[in-house]
C-alpha positions in Angstrom: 16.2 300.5 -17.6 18.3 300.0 -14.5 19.2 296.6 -13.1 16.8 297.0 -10.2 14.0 297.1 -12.5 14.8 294.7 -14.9 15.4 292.1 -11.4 11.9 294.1 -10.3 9.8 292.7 -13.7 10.3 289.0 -13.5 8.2 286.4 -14.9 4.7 286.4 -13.0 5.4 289.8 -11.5 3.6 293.3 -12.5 5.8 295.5 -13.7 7.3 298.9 -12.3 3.9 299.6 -10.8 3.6 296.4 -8.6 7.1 296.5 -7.7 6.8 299.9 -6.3 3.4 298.8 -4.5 5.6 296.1 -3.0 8.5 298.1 -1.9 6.3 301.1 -0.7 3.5 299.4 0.6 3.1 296.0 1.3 6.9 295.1 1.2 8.7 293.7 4.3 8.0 295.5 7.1 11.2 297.3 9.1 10.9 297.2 13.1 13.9 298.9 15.0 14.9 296.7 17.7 13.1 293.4 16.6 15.8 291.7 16.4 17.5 292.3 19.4 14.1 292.1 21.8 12.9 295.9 21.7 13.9 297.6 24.6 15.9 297.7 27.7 12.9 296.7 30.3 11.4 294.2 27.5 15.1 292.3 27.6 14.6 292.1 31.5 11.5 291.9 31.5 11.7 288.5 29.1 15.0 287.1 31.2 12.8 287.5 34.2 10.3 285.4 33.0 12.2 283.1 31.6 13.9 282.3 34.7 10.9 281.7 37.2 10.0 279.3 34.4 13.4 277.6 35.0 12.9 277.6 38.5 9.5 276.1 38.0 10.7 273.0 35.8 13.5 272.7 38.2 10.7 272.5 41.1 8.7 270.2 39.4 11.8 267.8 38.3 12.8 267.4 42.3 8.8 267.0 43.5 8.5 264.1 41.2 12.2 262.6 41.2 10.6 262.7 45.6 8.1 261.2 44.5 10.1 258.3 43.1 12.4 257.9 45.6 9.5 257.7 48.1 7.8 255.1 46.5 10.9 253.2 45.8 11.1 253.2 49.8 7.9 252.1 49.6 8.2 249.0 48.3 
């Protein structure tokens, strides 16, 4: 018996059968790219976004920091 199946049938576990089940079929799944955000156009794409969302928060900080300062004039 190899060292892989002994490390394969552990306490709980099925055997040579549900390790292969495991590995073949319902193991971890292997995506190319997943890691690193897919594509070319998917990277830019995502930094895209992610920048008008900057820009947004960035809006939304000055409009109430004038908001603030206006009352504070205010009063």
């Amino acid at each position: 018996m190899s060292a892989e199946n002994k490390a394969a049938k552990g306490p709980g576990e099925g055997g040579r059968l549900m390790a292969w089940a495991y590995r073949y079929l319902a193991g971890p799944s292997e995506v190319q790219g997943a890691v690193q955000g897919g594509s070319h156009q998917a990277r830019e794409g995502w930094k895209q976004d992610l920048e008008r969302r900057k820009q947004w928060s960035r809006e939304q900080r000055e409009r109430k920091r004038a908001e603030r300062e206006a009352r504070q004039g205010d009063n």
